[in-house]
Each structure stands twice: as C-alpha cells, then as structure tokens.
C-alpha positions in Angstrom: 4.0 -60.5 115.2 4.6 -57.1 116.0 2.3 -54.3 117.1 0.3 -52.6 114.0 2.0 -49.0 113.8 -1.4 -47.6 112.0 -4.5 -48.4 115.0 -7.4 -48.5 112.0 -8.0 -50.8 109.3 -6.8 -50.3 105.8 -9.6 -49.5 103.2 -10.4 -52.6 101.1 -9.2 -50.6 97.5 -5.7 -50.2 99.8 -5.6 -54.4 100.4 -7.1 -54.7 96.9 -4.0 -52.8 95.4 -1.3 -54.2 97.9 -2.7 -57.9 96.8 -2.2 -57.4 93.2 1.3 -55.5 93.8 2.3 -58.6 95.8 1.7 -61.0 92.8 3.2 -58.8 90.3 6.5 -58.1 92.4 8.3 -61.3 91.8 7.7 -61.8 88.1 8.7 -58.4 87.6 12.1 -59.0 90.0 12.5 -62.1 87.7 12.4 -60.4 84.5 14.7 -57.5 85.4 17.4 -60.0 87.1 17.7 -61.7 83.3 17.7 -58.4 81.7 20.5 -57.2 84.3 22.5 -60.9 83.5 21.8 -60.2 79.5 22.3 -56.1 79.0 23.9 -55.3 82.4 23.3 -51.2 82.8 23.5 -48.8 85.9 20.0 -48.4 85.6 19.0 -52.0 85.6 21.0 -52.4 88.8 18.6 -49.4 90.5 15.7 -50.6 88.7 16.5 -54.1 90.7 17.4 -52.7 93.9 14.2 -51.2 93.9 11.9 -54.0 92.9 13.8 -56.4 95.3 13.2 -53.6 98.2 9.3 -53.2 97.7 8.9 -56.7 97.8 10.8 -57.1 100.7 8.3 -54.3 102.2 5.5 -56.2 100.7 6.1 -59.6 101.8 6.9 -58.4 105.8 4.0 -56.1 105.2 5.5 -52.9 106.8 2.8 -51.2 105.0 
C-alpha cells in the first residue's frame, strides 16, 4: 500500500462517517443507474458520474 499522505490519525466521527458513506454508495449508484436506463436525463448522467467517482475514492480510500 502506499504511503499515508496525512501523518496523523483520522478522528473516529471522520471513520464513523466515511464507514456509513461507504455502505450507502453502492445502493445509491444502483438506484440512479435504473433511473438513468428508465428516464435518461443530463442530469442523471452527472448525478452518476459523481456517485460512481466518490466511491471509487471511497473504496481506494484516497481520503
């Protein structure tokens, strides 16, 4: 793995939140990818790009 860029430990309410983001992420990219197949919409595309990118961040834990 690589070097931690951030030396000190994250506060427990930061690992809490990250935790609960991480479980959330997927269902919520699931949802929005049969909303984009259903009512396809610029801003559902966004909306998924974004959701696929922070759980790409989440799951490699760059923060």
């Amino acid at each position: 793995m690589a070097k931690r860029m951030f030396p000190k430990p994250m506060p427990p309410w930061w690992k809490k939140c990250r935790t609960s983001f991480q479980a959330l992420i997927i269902p919520f990219c699931c949802f929005q990818t049969v909303r984009l197949i259903l009512l396809p919409t610029t801003f559902d595309v966004l909306l998924l790009g974004v959701l696929i990118g922070m759980a790409c961040v989440l799951y490699f834990e760059w923060i």
